[in-house]
N, C-alpha and C positions, 0 to 999 in steps of 0.2 A: 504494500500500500504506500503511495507516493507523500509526498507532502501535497497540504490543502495549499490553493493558489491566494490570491490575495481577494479577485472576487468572491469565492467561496468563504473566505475570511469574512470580508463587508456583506457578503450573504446573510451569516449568521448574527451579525451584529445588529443588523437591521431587524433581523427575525424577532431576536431577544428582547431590542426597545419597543417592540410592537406588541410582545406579550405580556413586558410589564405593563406599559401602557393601557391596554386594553383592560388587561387584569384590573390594576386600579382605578379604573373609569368605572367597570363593572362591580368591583367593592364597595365603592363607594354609594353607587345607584342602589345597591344591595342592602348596604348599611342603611341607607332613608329609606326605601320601600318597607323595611321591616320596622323601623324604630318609630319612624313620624308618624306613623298614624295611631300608635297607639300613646306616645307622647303627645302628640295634639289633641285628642281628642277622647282622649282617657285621663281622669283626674287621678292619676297612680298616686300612691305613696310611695316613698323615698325606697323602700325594699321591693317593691313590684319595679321601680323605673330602672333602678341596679339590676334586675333581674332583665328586663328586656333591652337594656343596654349592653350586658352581657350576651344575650342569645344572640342579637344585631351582630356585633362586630363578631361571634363566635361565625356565624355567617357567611361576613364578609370573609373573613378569610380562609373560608373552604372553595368561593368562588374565586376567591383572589387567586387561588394554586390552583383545584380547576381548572382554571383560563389561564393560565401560565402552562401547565403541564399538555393542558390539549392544542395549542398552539406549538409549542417547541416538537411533540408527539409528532405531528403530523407533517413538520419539516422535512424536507428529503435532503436524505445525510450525502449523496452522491448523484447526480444526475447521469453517471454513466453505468446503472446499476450496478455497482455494489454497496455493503455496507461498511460501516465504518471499523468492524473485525476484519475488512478483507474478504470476506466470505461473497460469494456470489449470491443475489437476491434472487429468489425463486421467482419473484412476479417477472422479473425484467427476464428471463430466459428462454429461449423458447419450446413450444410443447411437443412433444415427442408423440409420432404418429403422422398423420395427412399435412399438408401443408396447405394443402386447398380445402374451406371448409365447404366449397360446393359439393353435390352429392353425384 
């Protein structure tokens, strides 16, 4: 396995800012969908509002990694099929048998 090039380097670097980013957009949208309605327009006391403050950001940052991990997941580590062990990608291979699928 060769060394990565430099686009493939700004590849990845782009990818990374993009899943933070998104991640904490979506944290955050996550965090006030959960918290402000029930802060607004719920007169809690001081142990119920700690309690849904709590579950909010508990939340936030299950979407926060979520959306980081399913973004970076879905990155393709090499565009010339293979993977990053070196190993050949089964998708990218071709299939053993006809070559023509007409009948």
């Amino acid at each position: 396995m060769g060394r990565r090039t430099q686009a493939e380097r700004d590849a990845m670097t782009i990818e990374m800012g993009y899943a933070l980013v998104s991640a904490a957009v979506l944290a955050g949208l996550t965090f006030a969908a959960v918290a402000a309605p029930a802060l607004l327009l719920l007169d809690l006391g001081r142990t119920a509002r700690t309690v849904v403050l709590t579950v909010a950001a508990t939340i936030a940052v299950l979407a926060f990694v979520t959306r980081v991990v399913h973004v970076l997941w879905r990155f393709p580590t090499r565009p010339e099929g293979h993977r990053l062990d070196g190993a050949p990608d089964p998708a990218g291979l071709p299939r053993s048998g006809r070559s023509d699928p007409s009948p």
